[in-house]
C-alpha positions in Angstrom: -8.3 -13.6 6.5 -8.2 -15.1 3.3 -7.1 -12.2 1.3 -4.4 -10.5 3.6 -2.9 -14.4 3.4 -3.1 -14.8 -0.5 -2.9 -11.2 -2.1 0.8 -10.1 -2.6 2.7 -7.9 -4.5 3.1 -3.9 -3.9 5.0 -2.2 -0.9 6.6 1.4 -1.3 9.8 3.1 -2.3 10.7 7.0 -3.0 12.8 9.9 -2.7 10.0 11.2 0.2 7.0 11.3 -2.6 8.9 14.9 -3.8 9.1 12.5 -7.3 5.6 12.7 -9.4 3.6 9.2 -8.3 2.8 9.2 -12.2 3.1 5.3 -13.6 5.3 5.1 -15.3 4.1 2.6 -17.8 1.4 4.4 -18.7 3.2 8.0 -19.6 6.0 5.8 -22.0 3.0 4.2 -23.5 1.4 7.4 -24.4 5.3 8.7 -25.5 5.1 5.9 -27.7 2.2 6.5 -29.6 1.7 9.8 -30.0 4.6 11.7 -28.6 8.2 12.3 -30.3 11.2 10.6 -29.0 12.4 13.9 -27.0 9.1 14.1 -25.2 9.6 10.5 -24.2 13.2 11.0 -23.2 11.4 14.0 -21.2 8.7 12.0 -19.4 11.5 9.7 -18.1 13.6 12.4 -16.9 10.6 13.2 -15.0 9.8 9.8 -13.9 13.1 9.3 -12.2 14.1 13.2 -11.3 9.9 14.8 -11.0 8.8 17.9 -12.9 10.5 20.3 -12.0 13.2 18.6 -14.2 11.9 18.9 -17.3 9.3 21.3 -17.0 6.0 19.1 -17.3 2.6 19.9 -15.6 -0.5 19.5 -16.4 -2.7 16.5 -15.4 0.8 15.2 -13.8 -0.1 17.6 -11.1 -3.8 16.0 -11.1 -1.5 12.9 -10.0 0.4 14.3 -7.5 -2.2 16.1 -5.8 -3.8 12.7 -5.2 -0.7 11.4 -3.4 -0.3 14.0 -1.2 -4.0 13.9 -0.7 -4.7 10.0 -0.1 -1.5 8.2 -0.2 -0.2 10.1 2.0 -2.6 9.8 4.4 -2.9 6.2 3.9 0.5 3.2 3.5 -1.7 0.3 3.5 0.1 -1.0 0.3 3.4 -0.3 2.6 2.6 -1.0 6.1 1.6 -5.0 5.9 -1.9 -4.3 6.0 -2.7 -5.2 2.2 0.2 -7.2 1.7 2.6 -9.7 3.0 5.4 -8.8 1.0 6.4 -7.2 -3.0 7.3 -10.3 -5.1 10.2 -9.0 -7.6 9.7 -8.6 -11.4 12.4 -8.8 -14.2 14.6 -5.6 -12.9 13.5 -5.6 -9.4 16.7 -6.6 -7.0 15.0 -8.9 -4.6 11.6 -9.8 -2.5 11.0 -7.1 -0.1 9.1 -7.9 2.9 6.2 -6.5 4.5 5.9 -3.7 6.4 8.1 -2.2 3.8 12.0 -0.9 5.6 11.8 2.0 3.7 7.9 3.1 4.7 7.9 5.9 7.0 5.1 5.5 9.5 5.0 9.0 11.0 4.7 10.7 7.5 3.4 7.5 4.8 6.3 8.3 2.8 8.8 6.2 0.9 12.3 6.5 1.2 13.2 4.6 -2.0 10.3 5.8 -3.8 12.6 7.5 -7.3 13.7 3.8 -7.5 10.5 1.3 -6.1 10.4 -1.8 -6.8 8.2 -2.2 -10.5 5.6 -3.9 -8.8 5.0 -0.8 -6.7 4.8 1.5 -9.7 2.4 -0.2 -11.2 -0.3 -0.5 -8.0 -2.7 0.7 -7.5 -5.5 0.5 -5.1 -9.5 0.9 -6.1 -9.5 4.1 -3.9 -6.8 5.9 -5.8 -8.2 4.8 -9.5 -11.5 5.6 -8.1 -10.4 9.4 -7.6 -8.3 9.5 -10.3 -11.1 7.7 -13.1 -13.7 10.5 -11.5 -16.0 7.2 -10.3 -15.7 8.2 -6.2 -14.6 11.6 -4.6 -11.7 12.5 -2.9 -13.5 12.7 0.4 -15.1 9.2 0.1 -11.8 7.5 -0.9 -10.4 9.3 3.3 -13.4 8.3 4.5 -12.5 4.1 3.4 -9.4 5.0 3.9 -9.5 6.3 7.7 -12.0 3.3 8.5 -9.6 0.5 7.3 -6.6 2.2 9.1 -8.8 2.5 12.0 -9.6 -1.3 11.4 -6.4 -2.1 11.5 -5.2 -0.7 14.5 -7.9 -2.5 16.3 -6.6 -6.0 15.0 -2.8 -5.0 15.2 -4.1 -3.9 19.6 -6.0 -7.1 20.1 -2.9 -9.6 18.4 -0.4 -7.2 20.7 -2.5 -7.9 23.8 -2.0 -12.1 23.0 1.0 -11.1 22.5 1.6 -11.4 19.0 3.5 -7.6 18.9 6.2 -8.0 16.1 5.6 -5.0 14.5 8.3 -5.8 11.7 5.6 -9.1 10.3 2.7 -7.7 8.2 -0.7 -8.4 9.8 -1.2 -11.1 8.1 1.8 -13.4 9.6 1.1 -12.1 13.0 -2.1 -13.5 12.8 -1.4 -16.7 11.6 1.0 -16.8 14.7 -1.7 -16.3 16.8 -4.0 -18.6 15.4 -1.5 -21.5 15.6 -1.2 -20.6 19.1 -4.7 -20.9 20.1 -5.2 -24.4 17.8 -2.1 -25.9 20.6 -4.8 -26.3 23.1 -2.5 -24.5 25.7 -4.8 -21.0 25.8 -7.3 -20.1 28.5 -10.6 -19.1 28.8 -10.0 -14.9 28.8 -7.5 -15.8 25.8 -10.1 -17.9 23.9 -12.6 -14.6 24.5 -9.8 -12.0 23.2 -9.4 -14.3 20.3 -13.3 -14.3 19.0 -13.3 -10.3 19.5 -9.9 -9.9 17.2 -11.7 -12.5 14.4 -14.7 -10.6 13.9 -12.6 -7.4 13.9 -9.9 -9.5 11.5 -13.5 -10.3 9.4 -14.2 -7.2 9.5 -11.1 -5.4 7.9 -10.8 -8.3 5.0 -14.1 -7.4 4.0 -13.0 -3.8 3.9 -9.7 -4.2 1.9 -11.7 -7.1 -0.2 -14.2 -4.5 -1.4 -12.8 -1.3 -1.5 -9.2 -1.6 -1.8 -7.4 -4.8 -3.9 -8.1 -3.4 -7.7 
């Protein structure tokens, strides 16, 4: 449990992912060396209002494609599953708690997302750089994708059946919760046996999000 306890910082935020998921840092730091100031002044119009504001295709579209292929079908980095909560950076309004308010859970998409927090432009998990640097394929990066969801569920069933089922705390707190609980001495037998089955299903999914998600 030791990384869904320490690892903080990205949730989710977006005008319903219609915006380009492009970083933005990385597009201004291009503008900056090699493009002219209106081309800069373009790629932030698209950064705030998406291409079809300025124009702009190209690899952009690469990007978006992967969003509406993985992230899409993913909102771990939203959902309380990777992280306990976005810590705010110089700009950033305030700490925004995990599962994110403005995460959609039917659809993965952000609400917020033409004005996310910096810390969520700038993540990244190893599955989308993985696709996006050509090192792993878009298939692979569902497959690790599906299995941690699928992971997750199973830990999120087994903490609800104890009766840890605050669905508003990211996995991580509800867990903590229910381990406190069973350290009181006050749990019996059939609760002690539930509790072994969710910690090797808990192992499980750290070692998961350890290896093939936290960049």
């Amino acid at each position: 449990m030791k990384h869904l306890l320490s690892r903080r910082g990205s949730g989710n935020d977006g005008l319903f992912w219609f915006v380009a998921a492009l970083d933005e840092r990385h597009i201004l730091r291009k503008s900056r060396r090699s493009q002219t100031a209106a081309t800069s002044k373009r790629l932030r119009l698209y950064c705030r209002f998406g291409p079809r504001s300025v124009g702009l295709r190209g690899h952009i579209s690469t990007m978006n494609k992967l969003i509406d292929t993985l992230c899409l079908q993913c909102g771990l980095c939203c959902n309380g599953v990777l992280f306990a909560d976005v810590r705010p950076e110089p700009g950033d309004r305030s700490r925004v708690a995990q599962p994110c308010p403005a995460f959609n859970l039917a659809t993965c998409a952000c609400a917020i997302y033409a004005d996310r927090p910096a810390r969520c432009r700038k993540f990244e998990c190893r599955q989308l750089l993985g696709v996006r640097q050509g090192t792993t394929t878009t298939e692979a990066a569902l497959r690790q994708i599906r299995a941690a969801s699928g992971l997750a569920a199973d830990v999120g069933k087994l903490l609800a059946e104890l009766g840890f089922n605050n669905e508003r705390l990211p996995l991580s707190r509800r867990f903590q919760r229910c381990q406190r609980a069973a350290e009181s001495g006050k749990w019996v037998e059939p609760q002690l046996d539930r509790l072994a089955e969710r910690q090797l299903a808990v192992h499980r999914l750290t070692g998961l999000l350890a290896k093939e998600f936290y960049a």
